[in-house]
N, C-alpha and C positions, 0 to 999 in steps of 0.2 A: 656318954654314948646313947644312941637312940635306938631301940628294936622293935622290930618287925608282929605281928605274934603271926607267924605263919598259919598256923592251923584254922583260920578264919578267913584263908585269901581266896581271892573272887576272880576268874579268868576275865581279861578285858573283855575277850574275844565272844565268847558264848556265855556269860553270866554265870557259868557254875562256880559253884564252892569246890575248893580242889585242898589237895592236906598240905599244902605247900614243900612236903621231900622229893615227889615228882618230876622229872626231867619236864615232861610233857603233859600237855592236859588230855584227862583220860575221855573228856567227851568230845572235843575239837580237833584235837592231838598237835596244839599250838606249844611252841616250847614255851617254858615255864620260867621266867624272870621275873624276879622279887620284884624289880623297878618297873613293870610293865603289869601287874596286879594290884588292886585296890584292898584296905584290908578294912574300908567302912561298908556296910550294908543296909539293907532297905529292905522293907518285906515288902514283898507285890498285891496290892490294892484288891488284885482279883484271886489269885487262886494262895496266897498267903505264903508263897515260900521266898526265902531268902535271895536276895538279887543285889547286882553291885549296886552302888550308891546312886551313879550316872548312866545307868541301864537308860533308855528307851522304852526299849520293847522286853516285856519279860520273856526269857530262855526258856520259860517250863510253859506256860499258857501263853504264847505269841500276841499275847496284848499290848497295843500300846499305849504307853505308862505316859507322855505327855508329847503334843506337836509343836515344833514354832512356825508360828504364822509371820511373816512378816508384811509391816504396817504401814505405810506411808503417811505422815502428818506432818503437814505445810504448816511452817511459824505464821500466825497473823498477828498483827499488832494491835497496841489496846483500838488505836483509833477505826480501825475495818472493824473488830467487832460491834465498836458505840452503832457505828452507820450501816451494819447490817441488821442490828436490833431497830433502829428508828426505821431503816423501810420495812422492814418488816411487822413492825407496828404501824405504818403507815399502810400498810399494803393491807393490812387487819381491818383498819377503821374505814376506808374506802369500801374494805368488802362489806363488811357490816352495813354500813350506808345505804352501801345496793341493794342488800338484800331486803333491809327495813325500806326503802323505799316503792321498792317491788310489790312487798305487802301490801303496804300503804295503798298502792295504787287497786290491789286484786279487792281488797277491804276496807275503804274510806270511810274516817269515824265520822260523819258529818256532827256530829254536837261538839265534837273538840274541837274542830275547825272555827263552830260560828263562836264556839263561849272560848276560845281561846283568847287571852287577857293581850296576847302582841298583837293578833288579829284586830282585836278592839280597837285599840290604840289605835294603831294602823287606819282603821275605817274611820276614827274621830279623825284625827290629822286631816285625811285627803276631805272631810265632807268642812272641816274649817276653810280651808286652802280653796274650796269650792264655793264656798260662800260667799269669802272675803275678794275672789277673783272674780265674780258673776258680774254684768251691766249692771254701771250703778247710773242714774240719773243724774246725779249732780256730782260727780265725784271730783273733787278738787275743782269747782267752778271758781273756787276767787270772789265770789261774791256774798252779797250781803241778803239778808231779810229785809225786804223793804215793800211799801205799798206801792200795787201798779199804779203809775199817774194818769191821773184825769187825761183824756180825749182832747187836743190841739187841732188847731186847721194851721196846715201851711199851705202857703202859695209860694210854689217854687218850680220852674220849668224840670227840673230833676224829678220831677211826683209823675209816675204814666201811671193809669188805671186801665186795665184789661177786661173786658167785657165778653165773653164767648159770644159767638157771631149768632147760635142756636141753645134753643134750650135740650140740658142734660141733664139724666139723674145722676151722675157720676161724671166728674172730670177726668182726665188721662193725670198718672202720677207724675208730680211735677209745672202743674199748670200755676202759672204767677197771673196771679189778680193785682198785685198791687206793688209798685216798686219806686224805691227813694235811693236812684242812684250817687247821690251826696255822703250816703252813708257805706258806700257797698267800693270803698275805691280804697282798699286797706289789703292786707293776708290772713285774717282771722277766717276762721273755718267753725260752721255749726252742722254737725251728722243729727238728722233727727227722724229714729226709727218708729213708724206705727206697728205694734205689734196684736192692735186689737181689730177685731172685724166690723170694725164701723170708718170711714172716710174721715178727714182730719182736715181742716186748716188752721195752719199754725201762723202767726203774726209776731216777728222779730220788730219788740216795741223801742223805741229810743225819744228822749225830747216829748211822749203825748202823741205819738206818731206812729205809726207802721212804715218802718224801713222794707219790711220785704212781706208781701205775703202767698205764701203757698199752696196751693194743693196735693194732698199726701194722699194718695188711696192704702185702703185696708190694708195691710198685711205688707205696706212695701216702706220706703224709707229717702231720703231728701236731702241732700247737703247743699249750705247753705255757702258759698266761698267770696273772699275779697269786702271782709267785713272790716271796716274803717273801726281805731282804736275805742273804746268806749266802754260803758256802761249800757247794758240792756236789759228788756226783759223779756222772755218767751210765754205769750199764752195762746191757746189752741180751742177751737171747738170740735166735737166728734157729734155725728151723726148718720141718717141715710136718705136716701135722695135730695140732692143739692137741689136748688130752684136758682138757675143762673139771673135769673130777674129780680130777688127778694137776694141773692148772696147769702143764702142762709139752704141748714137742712133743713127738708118741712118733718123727719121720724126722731125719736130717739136724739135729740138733740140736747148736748152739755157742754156747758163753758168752764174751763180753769187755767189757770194761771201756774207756771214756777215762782215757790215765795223767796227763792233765793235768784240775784241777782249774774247775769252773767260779764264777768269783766274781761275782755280783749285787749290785751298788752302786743305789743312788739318793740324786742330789744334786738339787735344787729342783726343778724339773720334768726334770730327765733320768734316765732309767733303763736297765738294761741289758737290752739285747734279742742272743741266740746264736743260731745257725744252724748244726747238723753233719748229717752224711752217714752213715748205714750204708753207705756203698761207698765205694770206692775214685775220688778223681775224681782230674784233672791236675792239677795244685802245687798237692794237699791238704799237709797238715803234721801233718795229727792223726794219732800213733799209738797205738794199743788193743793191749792183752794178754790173754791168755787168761784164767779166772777159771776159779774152781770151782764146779761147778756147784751144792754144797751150800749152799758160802756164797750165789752168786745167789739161789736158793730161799729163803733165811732170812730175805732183807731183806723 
C-alpha cells in the first residue's frame, strides 16, 4: 500500500500548506480531499516560502512563477530553406554590388583603372583588331612583284585621248584623259582613294599601255569599273597645278608605281573588285617605287 504523508499537503486551490486533518482549508475554506491536494512542493523564486509544485502564481507574494506563450511554427522543408538562403545571398551580393559600385562612381581610382592588367589586355586586343582591320593597299591583290613594262604604241580605234578644251590648274574629280575601251568590257572593279593634298593621275597599265587614265583631285577618290580579265599594273603621278598642254604638274611633282601586280579573275558570277590608297594608312602592305617620269608620260 502507498501513503500519503499528510502533514505536508498543499491546497490546490490557494497554494497553502494545510495539516491535512482539516475538513476545510483554513485560508480558502475549500473542502479538503487527499485526491484533490498535491503533497510535492516548490519554494517560490521571490519571497522563499513553500508553494504547490504546479503553483503559477505564488499564494503569499501574488508573483507569477512562469507564463505560457503560445507559438506558431510553420514546418518548412529542407528545400525552401536551401532557396531561401541562396536569395538571400543573392539578394547580399547585388547589394554589395550596388553599393561598391556607387562608390566607385562618388570616387574613381583612375590609376587602377588605366594599370588595370584586364584593361590592358582589353586595349591591346581592340588596338590589334584595329590595325589589322585598317585600309590596306594591296590587301589580297593576287598579284605578283613584277617590273613596270616599257611604253608600247598601239593603234587601235578603241584608244580616244581627251584633251581639256582650256587650260586648268586643276581638273574636276574624275576627268579621263586617256581610255582603251578593248580593255574596259569585263566586271572587275578598281576603288582608288587619294588621301593626300596634292591632285593625282593614276594610269591602269596593261600590254606597255594605259587602259584608262584618270584624274583624281586631293582628298577625293575614283572607281575604276568593267575591267576586262587580266594582269595589270597601277602607277600614278601626285603634284599641283596640272598644265593641260604639257599633261603634266608644273609643283611638287612625283611618280610611283604599285610593285605588286594587279590580277582580275571572273568565275560564274564573281568577279574581282581592289581598293588601294595614294597614302600611307595603318597595316597598309602595299609598297610603291619611284618611276621615271619619262616612262610614266609614255604609257
Amino acid at each position: 500500500m502507498r501513503y500519503k504523508n499528510l502533514n505536508n499537503m498543499f491546497c490546490e486551490n490557494c497554494g497553502k500548506q494545510t495539516g491535512g486533518v482539516e475538513k476545510f482549508c483554513k485560508y480558502c475554506g475549500v473542502k479538503i480531499d487527499s485526491t484533490y491536494f498535491a503533497t510535492k512542493s516548490k519554494k517560490c523564486p521571490f519571497c522563499k516560502e513553500q508553494i504547490g509544485l504546479n503553483e503559477r502564481e505564488c499564494p503569499n507574494c501574488r508573483r507569477i512563477l512562469f507564463e505560457k506563450i503560445e507559438t506558431k511554427q510553420e514546418s518548412t522543408s529542407f528545400e525552401e530553406v536551401i532557396n531561401n538562403q541562396r536569395k538571400e545571398s543573392l539578394f547580399s551580393k547585388t547589394k554589395n554590388t550596388f553599393f561598391r559600385f556607387i562608390n566607385f562612381a562618388k570616387k574613381p581610382n583612375y590609376y587602377k583603372i588605366i594599370f588595370n592588367k584586364y584593361v590592358a589586355i582589353l586595349f591591346g586586343v581592340i588596338l590589334i583588331v584595329w590595325i589589322f582591320s585598317g585600309e590596306n593597299s594591296s590587301y589580297k591583290s593576287g598579284g605578283t612583284r613584277a617590273p613596270l613594262p616599257p611604253p608600247t604604241t598601239q593603234i587601235s580605234d578603241d584608244i580616244v585621248e581627251f584633251t581639256p578644251t582650256t587650260p586648268t590648274i586643276s581638273l574636276a574629280n574624275g576627268t579621263i584623259l586617256k581610255k582603251n575601251n578593248i580593255y574596259l568590257r569585263g566586271y572587275g572593279e578598281l576603288k582608288i582613294k587619294n588621301g593626300t593634298n596634292l591632285d593625282a593621275v593614276a594610269k591602269l597599265i596593261r600590254g606597255g599601255a594605259s587602259v584608262l587614265t584618270i584624274y583624281i583631285k586631293a582628298n577625293n577618290s575614283y572607281t575604276i569599273l568593267d575591267i576586262s580579265d587580266g594582269t595589270y599594273w597601277l602607277s600614278f603621278a601626285q603634284g599641283l597645278d596640272w598644265n593641260s598642254t604639257t599633261q603634266k604638274f608644273r609643283r611638287n611633282t612625283r611618280y610611283s608605281v604599285f610593285d605588286e601586280t594587279f590580277d582580275f579573275i571572273t568565275t560564274g558570277r564573281q568577279h574581282t573588285i581592289f581598293e588601294v590608297t595614294l597614302h600611307s594608312v595603318v597595316g597598309g602592305t602595299a609598297e610603291i617605287s619611284p618611276v621615271d617620269p619619262e616612262q610614266f608620260n609614255a604609257y
